[in-house]
N, C-alpha and C positions, 0 to 999 in steps of 0.2 A: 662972677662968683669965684670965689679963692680956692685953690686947690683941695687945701683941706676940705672945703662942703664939699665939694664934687667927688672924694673918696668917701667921705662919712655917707653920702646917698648912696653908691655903688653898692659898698660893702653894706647897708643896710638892706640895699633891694635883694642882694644874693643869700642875706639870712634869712629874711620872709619867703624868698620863692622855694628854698629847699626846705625848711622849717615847712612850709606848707603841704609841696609836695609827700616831703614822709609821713609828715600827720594824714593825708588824704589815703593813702597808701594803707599804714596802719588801722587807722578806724574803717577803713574796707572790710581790711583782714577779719577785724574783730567783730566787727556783724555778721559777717557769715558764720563766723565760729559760734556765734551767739543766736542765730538763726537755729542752725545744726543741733544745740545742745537745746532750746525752747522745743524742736520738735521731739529729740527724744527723750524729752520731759512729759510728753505733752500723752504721748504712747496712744491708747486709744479714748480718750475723751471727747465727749462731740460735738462741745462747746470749741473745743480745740483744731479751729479749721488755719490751712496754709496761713489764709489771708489775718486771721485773730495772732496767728504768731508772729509774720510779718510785721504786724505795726506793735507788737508787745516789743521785738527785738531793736525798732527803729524808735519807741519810746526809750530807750535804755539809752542809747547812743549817746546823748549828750553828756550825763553821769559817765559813761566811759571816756569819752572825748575828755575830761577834765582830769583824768586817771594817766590816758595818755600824752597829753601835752607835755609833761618835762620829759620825755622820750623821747618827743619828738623836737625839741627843741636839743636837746644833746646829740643826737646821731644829724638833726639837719644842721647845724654851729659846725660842726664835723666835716660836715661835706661841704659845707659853704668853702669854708678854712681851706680843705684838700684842693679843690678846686682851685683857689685864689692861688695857695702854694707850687701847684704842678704846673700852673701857666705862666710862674715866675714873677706875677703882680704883686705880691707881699715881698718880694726880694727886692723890686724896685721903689717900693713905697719908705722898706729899712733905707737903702742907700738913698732916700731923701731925706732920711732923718727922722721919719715919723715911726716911734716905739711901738711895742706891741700892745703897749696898755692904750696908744690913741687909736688903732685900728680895731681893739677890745671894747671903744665907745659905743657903736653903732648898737653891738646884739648886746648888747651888756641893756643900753637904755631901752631897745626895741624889746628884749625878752622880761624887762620889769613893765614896759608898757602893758605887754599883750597879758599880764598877771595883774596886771588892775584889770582890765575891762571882763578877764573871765572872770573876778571873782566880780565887781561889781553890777555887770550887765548878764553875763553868759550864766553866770550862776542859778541866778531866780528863773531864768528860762527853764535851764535842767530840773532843777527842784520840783517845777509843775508836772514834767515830763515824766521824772523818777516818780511822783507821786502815784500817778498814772498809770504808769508800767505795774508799782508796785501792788494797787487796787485790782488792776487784769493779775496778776500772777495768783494773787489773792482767792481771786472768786473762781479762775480758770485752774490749773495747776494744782492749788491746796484744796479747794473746798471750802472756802469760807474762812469762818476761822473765830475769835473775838477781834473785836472792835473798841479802842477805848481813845476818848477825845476829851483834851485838858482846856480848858479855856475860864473865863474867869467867873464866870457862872458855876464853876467847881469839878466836877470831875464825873465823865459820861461812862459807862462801858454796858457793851453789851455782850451777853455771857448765854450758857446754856450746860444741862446738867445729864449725868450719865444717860438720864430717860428723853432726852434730846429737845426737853422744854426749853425755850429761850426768855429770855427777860433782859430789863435793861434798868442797871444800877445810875442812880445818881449820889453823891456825895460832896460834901465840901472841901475834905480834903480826908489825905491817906496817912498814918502815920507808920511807917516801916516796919520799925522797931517792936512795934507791938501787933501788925498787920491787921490794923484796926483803921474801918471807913469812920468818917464823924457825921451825922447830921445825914443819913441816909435814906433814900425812897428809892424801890425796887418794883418795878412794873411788867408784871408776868403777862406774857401774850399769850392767844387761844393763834392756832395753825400760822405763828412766825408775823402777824398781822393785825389783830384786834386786843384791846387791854380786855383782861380775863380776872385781873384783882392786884391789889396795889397794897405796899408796907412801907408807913411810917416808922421813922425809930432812931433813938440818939445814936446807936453806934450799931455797927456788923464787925466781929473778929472774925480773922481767914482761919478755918480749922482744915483738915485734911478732906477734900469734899462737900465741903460747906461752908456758909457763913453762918453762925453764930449769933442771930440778930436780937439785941438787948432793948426792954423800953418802949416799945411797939405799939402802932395800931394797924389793923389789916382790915382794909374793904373788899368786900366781894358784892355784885350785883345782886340786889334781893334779899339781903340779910344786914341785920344793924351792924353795928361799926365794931370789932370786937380788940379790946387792951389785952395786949400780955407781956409776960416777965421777958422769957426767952423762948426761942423759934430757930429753929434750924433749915436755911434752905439752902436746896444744893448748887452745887456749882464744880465745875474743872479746871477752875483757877487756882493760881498759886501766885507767891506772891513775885515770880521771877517771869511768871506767864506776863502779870499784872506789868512790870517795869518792859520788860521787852513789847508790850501792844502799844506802846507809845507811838506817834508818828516818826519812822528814822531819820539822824540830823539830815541824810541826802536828799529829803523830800523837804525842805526848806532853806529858804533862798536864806545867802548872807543877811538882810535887813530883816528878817523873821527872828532868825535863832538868840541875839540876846532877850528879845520880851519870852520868847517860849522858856530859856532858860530861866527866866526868874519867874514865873507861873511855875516849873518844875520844884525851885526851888520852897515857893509860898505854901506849896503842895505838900513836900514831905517826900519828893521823892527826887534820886539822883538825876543829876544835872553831868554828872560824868564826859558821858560820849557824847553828848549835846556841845559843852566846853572843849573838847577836846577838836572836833570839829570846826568849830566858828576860831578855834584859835590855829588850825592846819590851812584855816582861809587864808587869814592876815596873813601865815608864813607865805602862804603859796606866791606873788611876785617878785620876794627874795630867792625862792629855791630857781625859778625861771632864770633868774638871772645867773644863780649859782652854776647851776648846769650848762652856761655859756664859758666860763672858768676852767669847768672840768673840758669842756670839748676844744679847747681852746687850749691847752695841758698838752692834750695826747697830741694832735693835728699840725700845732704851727711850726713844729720843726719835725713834721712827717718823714722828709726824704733822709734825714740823719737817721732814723729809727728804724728802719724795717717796712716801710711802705704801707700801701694799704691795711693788706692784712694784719698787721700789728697794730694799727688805728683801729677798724672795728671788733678785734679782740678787745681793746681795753674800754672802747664804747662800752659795746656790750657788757663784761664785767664789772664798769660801773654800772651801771642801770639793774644788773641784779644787787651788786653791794648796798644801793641805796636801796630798793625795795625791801629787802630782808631788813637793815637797819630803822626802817621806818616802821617795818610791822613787828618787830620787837620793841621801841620804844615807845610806839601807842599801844600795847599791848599790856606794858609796864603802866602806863599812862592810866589806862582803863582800869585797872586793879588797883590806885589809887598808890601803888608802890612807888611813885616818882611824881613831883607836880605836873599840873598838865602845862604849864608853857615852859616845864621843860621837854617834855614828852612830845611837844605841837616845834619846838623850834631846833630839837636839836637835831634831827636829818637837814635841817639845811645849814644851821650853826657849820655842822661839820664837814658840809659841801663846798660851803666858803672858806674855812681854812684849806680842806685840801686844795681848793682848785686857786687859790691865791697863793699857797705853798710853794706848789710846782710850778706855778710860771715865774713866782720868785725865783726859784733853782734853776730852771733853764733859758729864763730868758734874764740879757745882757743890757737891757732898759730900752 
């Protein structure tokens, strides 16, 4: 085996084992905190036992674990780096000639690897997981709540009105703009359980409190079939409730979210944070890599700089630079003020000029 494989293994196996260790470390941290914060959410509820919170906060875990990986990937690149530096092996690896950009191979390919398999394996795992979580927080936590489910048989939800009656709307599709159902049946239950009477009808407009229902027939058990003009039934929908009871893009895997987005879109309603989402995917094994760049920036010429402590200062302050940077420009993103693949790619766009910038500047080829 040639020299070079036998550094390209080394320095890969030193990325993955501290890469690992801090992620393992990290998402410790954050389950307790997540533990801690589900119980005193939870206050005195008595559906809300240790054990129901335990696995609500260990349901969550994977959705975080995907939040923290470029975290962990920049502070462990860092300490791989430090390490390899203060033992004087990157000094002897230069005087053989080999640059920073070929000892940059290893976690550069190893940190775009491990961003394919999360988005494309680890992803749809979490997705089930988050869904999960999200359904206990639902039932446990809130209280219920509406329920609304898009699929191509048209559009489900199920609602309930100031008098605490529930029912459950079907439609073909929503149109926004006029916050009008098309082609509607509405199925009112007796005690949350049994149909108690049912309404045909071409359209429902969302009024304040109500739907609005035009064109109609209404069965009730024991009485003929009766037509009318318009009918009013209540409801605690709006039409922002309506867009937010969607299922969130985190509760569905990479291979789900473009058919959901185009149902959303057949639908009449926003596709937004759905696209904005499945395109934070794609970015996500370029950013991995990017944050190999940045740690790679501060680290490989540690001893000239001020030592450790000036390494995980500038860690650190990249990883908030990028957080804030990220939730300002999907926030832009969201509000339709900037497209979304520019809004999905430009925290990493700009991870990769910086972190290729400065090792331009400081490093001598």
């Amino acid at each position: 085996m040639s020299p070079w494989k036998t550094l390209f293994r080394y320095i890969a196996r030193q990325f993955f084992i501290w890469c690992t260790s801090i992620f393992l470390a990290m998402i410790s941290i954050v389950f307790m905190l997540d533990y801690i914060e589900l119980i005193r959410r939870a206050g005195n509820r008595p559906d809300a036992t240790l054990l129901v919170l335990f696995e609500m906060a260990a349901l969550k875990q994977p959705y975080m674990a995907q939040q923290i990986m470029p975290f962990a990937i920049l502070f462990g690149t860092m300490m791989a780096f430090w390490r390899l530096t203060r033992s004087h092996e990157l000094v002897v690896a230069r005087a053989a000639g080999i640059s920073a950009w070929q000892f940059l191979a290893p976690p550069l390919s190893g940190a775009f690897l491990m961003g394919a398999l999360v988005v494309a394996v680890f992803n749809p795992i979490a997705s089930v997981m988050q869904a999960s979580y999200e359904q206990l927080e639902n039932r446990i936590l809130r209280a219920g709540g509406e329920q609304l489910t898009l699929s191509r048989s048209g559009l489900w939800l199920r609602q309930s009105d100031e008098a605490g009656n529930h029912s459950i709307v079907h439609a073909s599709g929503f149109q926004v703009d006029q916050r009008a159902l098309n082609n509607v049946m509405i199925l009112f239950l007796v005690n949350d359980q049994l149909l108690g009477s049912r309404i045909d009808a071409k359209q429902a407009l969302l009024r304040d409190g109500s739907w609005e229902v035009h064109d109609g027939t209404l069965w009730e058990p024991g009485k003929p079939l009766q037509v009318f003009d318009k009918m009013d039934v209540g409801t605690n929908l709006t039409s922002r409730k309506i867009q937010e009871s969607f299922a969130s893009p985190e509760t569905m895997s990479f291979w789900e979210l473009p058919g959901f987005i185009s149902l959303l879109d057949a639908s009449g309603f926003s596709s937004q944070r759905h696209r904005l989402y499945f395109n934070a995917l794609l970015a996500r094994p370029f950013l991995y890599a990017a944050m190999v760049l940045i740690a790679a920036s501060f680290s490989l010429r540690m001893q000239r700089r001020g030592g450790a402590t000036l390494m995980i200062a500038a860690g650190v302050a990249s990883g908030f630079a990028l957080y804030f940077l990220s939730d300002v420009v999907f926030a832009l993103g969201l509000s339709a003020s900037i497209p979304i693949s520019v809004a999905a790619w430009t925290p990493t766009g700009v991870t990769w000029l910086l972190g290729a910038t400065l090792l331009l500047h400081l490093e001598d080829g």
